[in-house]
C-alpha positions in Angstrom: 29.1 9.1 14.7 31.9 6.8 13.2 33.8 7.0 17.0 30.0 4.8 18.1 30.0 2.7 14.9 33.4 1.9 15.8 32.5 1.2 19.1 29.2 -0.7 18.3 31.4 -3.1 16.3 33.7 -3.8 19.6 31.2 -4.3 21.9 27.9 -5.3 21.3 26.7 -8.0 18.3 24.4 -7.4 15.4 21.8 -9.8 16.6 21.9 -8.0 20.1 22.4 -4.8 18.4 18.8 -5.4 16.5 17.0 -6.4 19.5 18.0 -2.8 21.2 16.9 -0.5 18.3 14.0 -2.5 17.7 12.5 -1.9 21.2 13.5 2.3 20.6 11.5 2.1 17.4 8.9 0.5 19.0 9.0 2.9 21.9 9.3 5.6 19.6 6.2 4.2 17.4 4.1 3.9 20.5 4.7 7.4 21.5 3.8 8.6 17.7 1.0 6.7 17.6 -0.8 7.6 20.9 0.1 11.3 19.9 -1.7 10.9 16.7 -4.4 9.4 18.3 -4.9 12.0 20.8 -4.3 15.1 18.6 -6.9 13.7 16.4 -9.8 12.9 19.3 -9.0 16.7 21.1 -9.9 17.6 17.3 -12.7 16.0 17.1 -14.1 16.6 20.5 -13.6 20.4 19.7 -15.6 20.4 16.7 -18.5 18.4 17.7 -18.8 19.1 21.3 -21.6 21.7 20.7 -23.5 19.9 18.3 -27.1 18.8 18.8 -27.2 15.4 18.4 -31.0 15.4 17.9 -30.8 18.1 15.3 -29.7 17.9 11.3 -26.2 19.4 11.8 -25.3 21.5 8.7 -21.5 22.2 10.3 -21.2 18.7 8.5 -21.4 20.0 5.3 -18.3 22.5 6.2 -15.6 20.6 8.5 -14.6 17.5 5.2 -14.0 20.6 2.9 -12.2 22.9 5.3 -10.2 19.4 6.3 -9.3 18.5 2.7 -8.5 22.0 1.9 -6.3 22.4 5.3 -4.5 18.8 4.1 -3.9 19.9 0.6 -2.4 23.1 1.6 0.1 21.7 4.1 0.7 19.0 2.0 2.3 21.7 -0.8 3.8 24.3 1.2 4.8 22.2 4.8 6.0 18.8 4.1 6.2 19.0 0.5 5.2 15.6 -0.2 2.8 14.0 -3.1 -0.4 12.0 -2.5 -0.8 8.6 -2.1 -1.6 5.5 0.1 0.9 5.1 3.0 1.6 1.6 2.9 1.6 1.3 -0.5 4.7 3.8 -0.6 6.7 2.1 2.0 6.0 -1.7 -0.5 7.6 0.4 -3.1 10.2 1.5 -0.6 10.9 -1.8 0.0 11.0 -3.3 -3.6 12.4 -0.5 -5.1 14.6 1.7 -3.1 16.2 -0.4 -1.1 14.4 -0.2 1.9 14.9 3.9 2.0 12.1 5.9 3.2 12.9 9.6 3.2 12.8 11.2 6.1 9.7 13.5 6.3 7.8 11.1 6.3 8.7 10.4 9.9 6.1 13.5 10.4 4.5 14.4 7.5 1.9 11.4 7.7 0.9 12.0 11.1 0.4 15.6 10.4 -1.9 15.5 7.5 -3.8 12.7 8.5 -4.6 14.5 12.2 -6.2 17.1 10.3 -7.9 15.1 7.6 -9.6 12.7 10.3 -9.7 15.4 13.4 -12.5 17.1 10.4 -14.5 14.2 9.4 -12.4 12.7 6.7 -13.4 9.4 6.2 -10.4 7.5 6.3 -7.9 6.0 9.2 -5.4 6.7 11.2 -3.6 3.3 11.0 -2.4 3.7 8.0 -0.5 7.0 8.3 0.8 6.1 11.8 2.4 2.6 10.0 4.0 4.9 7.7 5.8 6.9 10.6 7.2 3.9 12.3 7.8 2.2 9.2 9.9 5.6 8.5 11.4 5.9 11.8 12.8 2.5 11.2 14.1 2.9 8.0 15.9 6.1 9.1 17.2 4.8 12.2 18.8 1.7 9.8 20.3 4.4 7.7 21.4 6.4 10.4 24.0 3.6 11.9 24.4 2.4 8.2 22.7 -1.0 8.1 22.3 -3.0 5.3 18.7 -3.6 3.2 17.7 -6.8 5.0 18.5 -4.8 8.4 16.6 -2.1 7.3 13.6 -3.9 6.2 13.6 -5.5 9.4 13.5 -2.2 10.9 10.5 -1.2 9.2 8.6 -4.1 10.1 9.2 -3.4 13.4 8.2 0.2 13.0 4.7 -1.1 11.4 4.2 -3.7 14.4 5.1 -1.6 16.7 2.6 1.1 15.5 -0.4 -0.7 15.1 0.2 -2.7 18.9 0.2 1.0 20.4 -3.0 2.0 18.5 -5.0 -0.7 19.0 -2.9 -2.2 22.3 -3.0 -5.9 20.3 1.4 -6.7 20.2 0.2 -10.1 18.0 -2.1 -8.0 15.3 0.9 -5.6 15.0 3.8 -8.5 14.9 1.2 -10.6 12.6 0.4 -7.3 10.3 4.3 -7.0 10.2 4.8 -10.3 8.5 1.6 -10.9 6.8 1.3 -7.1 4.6 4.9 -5.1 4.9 7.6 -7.9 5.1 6.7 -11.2 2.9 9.8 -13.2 3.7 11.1 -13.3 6.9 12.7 -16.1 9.1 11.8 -17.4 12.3 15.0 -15.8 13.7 13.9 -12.8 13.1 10.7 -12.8 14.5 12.5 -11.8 17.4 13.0 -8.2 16.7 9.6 -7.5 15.7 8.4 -8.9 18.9 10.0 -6.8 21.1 9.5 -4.0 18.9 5.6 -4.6 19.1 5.7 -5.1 22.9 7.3 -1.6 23.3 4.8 0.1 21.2 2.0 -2.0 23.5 3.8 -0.8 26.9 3.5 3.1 25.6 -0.2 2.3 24.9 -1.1 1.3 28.3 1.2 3.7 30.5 -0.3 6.7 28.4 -3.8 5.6 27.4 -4.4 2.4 29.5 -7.9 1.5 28.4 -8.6 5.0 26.5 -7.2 2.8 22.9 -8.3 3.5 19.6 -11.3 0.6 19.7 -12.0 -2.3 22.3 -14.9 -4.0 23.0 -15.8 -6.7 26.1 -17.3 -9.7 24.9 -21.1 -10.0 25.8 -22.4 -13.1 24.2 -20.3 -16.4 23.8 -19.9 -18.2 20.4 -23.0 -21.3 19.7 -22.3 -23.8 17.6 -25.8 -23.6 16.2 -25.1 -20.6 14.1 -21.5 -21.7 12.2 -24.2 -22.1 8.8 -24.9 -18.0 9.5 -21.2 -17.5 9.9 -20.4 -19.2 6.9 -23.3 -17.1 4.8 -21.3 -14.1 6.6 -18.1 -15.0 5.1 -19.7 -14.9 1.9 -21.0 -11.5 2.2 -17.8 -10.0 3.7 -15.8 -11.5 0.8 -18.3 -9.8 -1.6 -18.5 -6.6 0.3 -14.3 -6.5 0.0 -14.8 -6.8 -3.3 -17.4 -3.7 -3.8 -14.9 -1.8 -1.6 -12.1 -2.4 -3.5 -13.4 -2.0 -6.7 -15.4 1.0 -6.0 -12.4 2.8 -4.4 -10.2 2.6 -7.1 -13.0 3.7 -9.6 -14.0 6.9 -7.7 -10.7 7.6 -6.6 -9.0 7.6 -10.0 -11.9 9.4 -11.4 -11.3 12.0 -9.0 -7.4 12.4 -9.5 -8.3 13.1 -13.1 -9.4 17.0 -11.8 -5.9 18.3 -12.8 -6.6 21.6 -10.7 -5.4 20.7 -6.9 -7.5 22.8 -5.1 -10.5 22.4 -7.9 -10.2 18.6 -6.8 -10.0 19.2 -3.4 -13.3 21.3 -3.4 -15.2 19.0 -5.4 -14.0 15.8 -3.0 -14.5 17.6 -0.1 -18.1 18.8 -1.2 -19.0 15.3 -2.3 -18.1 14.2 0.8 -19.7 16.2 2.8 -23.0 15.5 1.2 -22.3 12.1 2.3 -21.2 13.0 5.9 -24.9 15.1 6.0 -26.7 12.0 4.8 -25.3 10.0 6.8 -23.3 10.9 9.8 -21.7 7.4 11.0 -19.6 7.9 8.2 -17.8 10.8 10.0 -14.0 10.2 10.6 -12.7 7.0 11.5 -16.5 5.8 12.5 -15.1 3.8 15.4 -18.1 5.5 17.7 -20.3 4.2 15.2 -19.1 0.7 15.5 -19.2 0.5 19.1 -22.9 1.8 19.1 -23.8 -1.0 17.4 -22.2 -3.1 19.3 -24.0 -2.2 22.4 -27.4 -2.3 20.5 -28.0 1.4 20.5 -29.1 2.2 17.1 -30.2 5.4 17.8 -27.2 6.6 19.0 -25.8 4.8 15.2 -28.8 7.6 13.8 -27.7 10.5 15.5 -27.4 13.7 14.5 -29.3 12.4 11.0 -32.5 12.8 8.9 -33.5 9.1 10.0 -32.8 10.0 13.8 -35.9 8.4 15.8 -36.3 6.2 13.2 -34.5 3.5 15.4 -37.9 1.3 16.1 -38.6 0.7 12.5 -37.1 -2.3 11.8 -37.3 -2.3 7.8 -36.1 1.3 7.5 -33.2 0.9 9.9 -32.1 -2.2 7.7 -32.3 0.1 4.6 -30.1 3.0 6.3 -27.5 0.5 7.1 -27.6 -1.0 3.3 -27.4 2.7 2.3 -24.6 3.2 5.1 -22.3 0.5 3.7 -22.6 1.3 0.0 -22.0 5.2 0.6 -19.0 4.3 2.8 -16.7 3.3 0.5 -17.5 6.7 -1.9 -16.8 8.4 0.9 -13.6 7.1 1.8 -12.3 7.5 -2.1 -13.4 10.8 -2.1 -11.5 11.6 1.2 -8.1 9.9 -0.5 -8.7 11.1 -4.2 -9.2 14.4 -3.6 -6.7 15.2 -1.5 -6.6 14.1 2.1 -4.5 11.9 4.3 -5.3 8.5 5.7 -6.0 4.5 5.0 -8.1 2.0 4.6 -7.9 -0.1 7.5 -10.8 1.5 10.1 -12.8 2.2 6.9 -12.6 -1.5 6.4 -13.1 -2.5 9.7 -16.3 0.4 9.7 -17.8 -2.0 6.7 -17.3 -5.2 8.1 -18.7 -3.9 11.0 -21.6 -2.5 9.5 -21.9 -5.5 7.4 -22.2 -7.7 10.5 -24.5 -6.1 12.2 -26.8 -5.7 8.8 -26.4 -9.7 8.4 -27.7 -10.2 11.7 -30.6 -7.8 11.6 -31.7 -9.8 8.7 -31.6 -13.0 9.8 -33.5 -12.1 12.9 -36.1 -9.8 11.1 -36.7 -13.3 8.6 -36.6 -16.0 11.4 -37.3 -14.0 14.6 -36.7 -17.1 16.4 -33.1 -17.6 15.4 -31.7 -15.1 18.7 -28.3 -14.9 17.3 -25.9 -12.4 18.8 -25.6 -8.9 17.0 -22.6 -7.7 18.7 -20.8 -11.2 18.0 -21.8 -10.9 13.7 -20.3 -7.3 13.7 -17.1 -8.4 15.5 -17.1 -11.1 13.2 -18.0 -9.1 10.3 -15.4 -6.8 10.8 -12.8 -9.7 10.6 -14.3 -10.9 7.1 -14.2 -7.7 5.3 -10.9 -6.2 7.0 -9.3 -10.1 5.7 -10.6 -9.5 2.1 -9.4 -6.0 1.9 -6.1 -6.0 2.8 -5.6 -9.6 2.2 -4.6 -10.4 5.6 -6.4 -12.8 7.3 -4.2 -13.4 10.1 -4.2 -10.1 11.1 -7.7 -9.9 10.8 -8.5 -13.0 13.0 -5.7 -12.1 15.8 -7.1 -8.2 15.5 -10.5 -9.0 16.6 -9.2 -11.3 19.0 -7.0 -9.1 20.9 -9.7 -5.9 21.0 -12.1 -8.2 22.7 -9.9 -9.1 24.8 -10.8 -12.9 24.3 -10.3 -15.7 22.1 -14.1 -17.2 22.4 -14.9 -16.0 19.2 -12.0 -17.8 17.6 -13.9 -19.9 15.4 -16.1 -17.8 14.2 -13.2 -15.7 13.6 -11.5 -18.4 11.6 -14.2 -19.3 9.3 -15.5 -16.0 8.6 -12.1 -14.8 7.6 -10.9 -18.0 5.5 -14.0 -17.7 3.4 -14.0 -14.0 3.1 -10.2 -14.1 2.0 -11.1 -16.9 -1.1 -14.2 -15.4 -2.0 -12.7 -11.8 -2.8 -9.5 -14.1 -4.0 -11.1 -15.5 -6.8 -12.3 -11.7 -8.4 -8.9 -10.0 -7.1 -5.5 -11.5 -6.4 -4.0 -9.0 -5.0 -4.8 -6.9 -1.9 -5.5 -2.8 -2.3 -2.7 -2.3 -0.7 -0.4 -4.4 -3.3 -2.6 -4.2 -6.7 -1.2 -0.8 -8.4 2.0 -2.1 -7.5 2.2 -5.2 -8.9 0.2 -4.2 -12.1 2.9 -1.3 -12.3 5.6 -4.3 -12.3 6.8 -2.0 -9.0 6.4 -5.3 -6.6 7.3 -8.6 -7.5 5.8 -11.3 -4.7 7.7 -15.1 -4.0 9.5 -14.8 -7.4 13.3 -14.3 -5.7 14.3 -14.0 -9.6 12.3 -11.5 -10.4 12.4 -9.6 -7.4 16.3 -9.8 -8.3 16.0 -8.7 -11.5 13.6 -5.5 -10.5 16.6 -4.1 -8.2 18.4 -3.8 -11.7 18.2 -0.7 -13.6 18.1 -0.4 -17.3 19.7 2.7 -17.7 22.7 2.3 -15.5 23.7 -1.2 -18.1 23.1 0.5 -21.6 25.8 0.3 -23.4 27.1 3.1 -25.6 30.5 1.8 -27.1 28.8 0.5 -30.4 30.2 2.6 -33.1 27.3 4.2 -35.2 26.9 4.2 -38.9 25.3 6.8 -41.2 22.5 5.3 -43.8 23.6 7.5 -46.6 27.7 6.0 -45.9 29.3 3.8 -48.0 30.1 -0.5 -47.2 33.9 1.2 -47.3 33.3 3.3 -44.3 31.9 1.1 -42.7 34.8 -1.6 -42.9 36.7 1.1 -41.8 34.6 0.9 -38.5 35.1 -3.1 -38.5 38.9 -2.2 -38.2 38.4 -0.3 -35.0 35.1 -2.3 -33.4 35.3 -4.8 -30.7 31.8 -5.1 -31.6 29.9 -7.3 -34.1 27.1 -4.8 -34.2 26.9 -1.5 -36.1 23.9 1.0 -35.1 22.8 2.9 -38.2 22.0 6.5 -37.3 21.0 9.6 -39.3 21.7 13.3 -38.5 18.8 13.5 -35.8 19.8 10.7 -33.6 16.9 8.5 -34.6 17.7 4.5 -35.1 17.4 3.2 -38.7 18.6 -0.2 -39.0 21.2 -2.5 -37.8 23.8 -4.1 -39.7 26.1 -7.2 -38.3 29.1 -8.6 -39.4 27.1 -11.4 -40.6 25.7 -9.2 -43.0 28.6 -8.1 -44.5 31.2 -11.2 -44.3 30.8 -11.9 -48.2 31.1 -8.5 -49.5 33.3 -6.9 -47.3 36.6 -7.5 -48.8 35.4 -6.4 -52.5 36.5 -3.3 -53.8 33.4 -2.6 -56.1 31.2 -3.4 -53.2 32.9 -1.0 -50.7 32.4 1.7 -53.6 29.0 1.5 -54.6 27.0 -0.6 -52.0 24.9 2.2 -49.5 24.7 1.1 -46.0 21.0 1.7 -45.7 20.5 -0.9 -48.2 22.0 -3.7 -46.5 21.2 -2.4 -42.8 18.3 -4.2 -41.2 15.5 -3.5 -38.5 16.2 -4.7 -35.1 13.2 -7.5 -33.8 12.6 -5.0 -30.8 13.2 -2.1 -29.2 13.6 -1.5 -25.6 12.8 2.0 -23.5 15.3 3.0 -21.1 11.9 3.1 -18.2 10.9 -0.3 -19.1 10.7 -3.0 -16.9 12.8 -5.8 -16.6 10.8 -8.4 -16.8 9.3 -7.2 -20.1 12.5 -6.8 -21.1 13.6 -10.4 -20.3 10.3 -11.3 -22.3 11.5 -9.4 -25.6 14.6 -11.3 -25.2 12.8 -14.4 -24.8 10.5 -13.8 -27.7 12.6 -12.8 -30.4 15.6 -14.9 -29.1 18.1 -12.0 -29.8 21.3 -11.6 -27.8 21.3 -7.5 -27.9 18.3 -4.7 -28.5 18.4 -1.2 -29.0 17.4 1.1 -26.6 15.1 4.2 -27.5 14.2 7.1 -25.7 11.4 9.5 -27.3 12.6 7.9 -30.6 16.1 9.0 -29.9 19.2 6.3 -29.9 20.7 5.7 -26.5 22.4 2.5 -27.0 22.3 -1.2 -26.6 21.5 -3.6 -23.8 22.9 -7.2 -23.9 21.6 -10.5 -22.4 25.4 -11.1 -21.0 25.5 -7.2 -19.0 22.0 -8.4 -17.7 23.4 -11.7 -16.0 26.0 -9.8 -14.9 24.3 -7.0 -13.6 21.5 -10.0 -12.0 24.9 -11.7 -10.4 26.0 -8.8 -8.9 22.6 -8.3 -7.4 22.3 -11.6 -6.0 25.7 -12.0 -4.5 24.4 -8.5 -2.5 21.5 -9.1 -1.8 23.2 -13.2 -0.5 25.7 -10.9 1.8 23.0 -9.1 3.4 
């Protein structure tokens, strides 16, 4: 390994060095995500091929619980990981760990999530296969020992990459890149990402060709005559983010309370597999779904439910798909919360699709005159909600584009997502992939101070050479310990470690030197209480805060009420100068 470093060095350049490993990650993230994709439709297609589409199918009550349960058990004894949402983790890889994404998760992603989704979980695969090349990136950087900014750049080729294989769109993945996983990045190094998002495009189409996670062929053009729907549309996509959002994180943290794995995974699974009976669209990724709506073939949308031949009635059809749209995002916290493996983007784009095509139905069962395009709204309303969700409507606009293989839809596409982005913007700044994070003071966004200052950790700049002080001593021992001190500060510490008081030399100057004093004066009556504490887990930005507030040039730290030592403004500018001159070098 160090003989090719060596020889790397020698012979070819970083810059060239980058473009070459970016197009095998992006090869290499093509050819996970079409596996992925594949394993997960053979799945699929095995449990439903003998299903009666005309017929209540009770197998739907089974498959989400055997799924979940299947998930939950590989998750513990296979790839040993914990739960959580895939992109989310690699943010927090980025912010917090230096762009280090441990190596399991080069696999253990792709695994879960192709049993989760192969039996009905409502969730998608985008997610879980961003996570892989995102972690095939990072790995590959560690591997031939780049440095952060390398690394990073590595991932966000990994993420483009993935999602140009999966949906064969190379500028939704090299837009998705930039606009969700890396916040900051140059024009020159654009570059990289490209070519990593071509390679993941040119595995798409040499093993799937047209056979892609979701495409659609543009029927209707875009009229003028209906921007005032479109703008209506924006509306309700931004306000249909918002329920998602909000009703995800509500179900799903009610769920993780179950403390029993497998109790929660039962109960999830169960719940949403009532769902999944109910109604069926929800089933998996609910691509299908999508594109039976988009061809006007509702009863293929009702299939294999209660309301199946129910397609004529125009008011109970527009009920089902109200009903559709509010269940969905239960079912998709249920699927996460209790245990199984995906993300949010198709469940997104299954709302915003729905939501379309619900908008439209609407408008032309009010003003049957008005003859606007259904297939266009949901195309459209997919844009709007997937922009409010993830806060990315870029990716959204370009997405869209690129699966219909057209750009005649632009403008719609750009209104629909701009309004749908500040709607939701005003209720929730942050997007769900980003709002844990940043609440958790685990991502810091455009603030290069802060995002400086997070890198530092509190423990590794506590200082313990402060020589401590019994309450019950006397002012002469404690001279004694001005004799010795290069410090101005004196902890004062009983026999169980705990933090009483401070005393400085301030406090002392005027009675130090007399001999009466020393004798009789008990440190615990001149000692004082510190104006804060600080915990050793504590971020650093509330810690800058106490400094700010109480204007004090050194705190005590505490740990379960126990003493650990002191942190100074001076070791933090230090330790933040340090950081910057690194993070400046790479």
């Amino acid at each position: 390994m160090m003989t090719f470093l060596v020889w790397r060095l020698k012979h070819i350049s970083d810059n060239n060095f980058i473009l070459i490993v970016a197009s095998v990650i992006g090869l290499t993230a093509g050819l996970a995500a079409v596996t992925l994709k594949s394993t997960v439709h053979y799945v699929q297609l095995l449990l439903q091929q003998n299903l009666d589409v005309t017929r209540i199918n009770y197998l739907y009550i089974v498959y989400p619980i055997i799924g979940i349960l299947l998930t939950v058990l590989v998750r513990k004894f296979v790839v040993r990981d914990t739960p959580g949402h895939g992109i989310t983790r690699i943010l927090r890889a980025i912010s917090k760990s230096s762009s280090r994404i441990r190596k399991r998760y080069m696999m253990s992603n792709m695994l879960k999530s192709a049993i989760t989704v192969g039996f009905g979980g409502s969730v998608g695969l985008e997610a879980p296969i961003v996570v892989t090349g995102s972690a095939i990136g990072s790995n590959f950087g560690q591997f031939v020992h780049l440095d952060y900014k390398k690394r990073t750049l590595l991932i966000g080729c990994g993420a483009a990459g993935a999602i140009s294989a999966i949906f064969n769109s190379p500028i939704a993945g090299v837009i998705f890149a930039i606009e969700v996983i890396l916040t900051e990045v140059k024009i020159s190094k654009f570059i990289p990402i490209l070519i990593a998002s071509v390679s993941g495009q040119l595995v798409s189409i040499v093993l799937l060709g047209e056979d892609i996670l979701f495409s659609f062929k543009l029927v209707d053009t875009f009229s003028a005559r209906d921007t005032p729907w479109y703008v209506l549309l924006g509306i309700a996509s931004g306000m249909a983010s918002l329920y998602f959002i909000r009703i995800t994180y509500l179900v799903e943290g009610a769920v993780e309370n179950i403390r029993n794995q497998y109790g929660r995974a039962i109960f999830g699974g169960l719940a949403l597999a009532l769902i999944i009976f109910v109604f069926p669209p929800i089933y998996g990724e609910g691509y299908e779904s999508i594109k039976s709506l988009l061809q006007g073939n509702e009863v293929k949308f009702l299939s294999g439910s209660f309301f199946y031949g129910l397609a004529d009635q125009e008011l109970i059809v527009i009920g089902i798909l109200l009903l559709v749209i509010l269940a969905k995002p239960f079912a998709t916290a249920l699927t996460l919360g209790s245990g199984g493996s995906g993300g949010v983007f198709a469940p997104s784009l299954f709302m915003g699709g729905v939501t379309g095509f619900l908008f439209s139905r609407v408008v032309q069962f009010i003003l049957p005159s008005s003859d606007i395009s259904a297939s266009n709204f949901t195309l459209v309303g997919m844009c709007g909600v997937m922009s409010g969700v993830l806060h990315a409507p870029l990716t959204a606009i370009f997405l869209i584009a690129e699966i219909t293989s057209g750009y005649m839809l632009f403008v719609p596409l750009m209104l629909v997502s701009a309004i749908s982005f500040t709607t939701i913007s005003y209720f929730e700044k942050h997007s769900i992939y980003t709002k844990n994070l940043i609440e958790k003071g685990d991502l810091i966004q455009y603030d290069s101070d802060l995002i400086v200052l997070s890198l530092i950790d509190l423990k590794k700049i506590v200082e313990k050479d402060l020589l401590t002080i019994h309450p019950d001593a006397k002012l002469q021992e404690l001279v004694g310990l001005v004799k010795k001190s290069k410090r101005n500060i004196f902890p004062v510490v009983n026999d169980r470690n705990e933090l009483e008081g401070i005393v400085t030399l301030d406090h002392i100057r005027e009675i130090m030197f007399d001999p009466e004093k020393q004798a009789n004066v008990v440190v615990k009556t001149i000692m004082q209480k510190p104006p804060a504490y600080l915990n050793p887990q504590e971020k650093m930005q509330s810690v800058m805060n106490k400094f700010e507030l109480t204007q004090a040039w050194n705190l005590p730290v505490i740990d379960n009420g126990k003493y650990l030592g002191f942190i100074s403004k001076s070791r933090i500018f230090n330790a933040y100068r340090k950081k910057l001159i690194r993070q400046t070098k790479e």
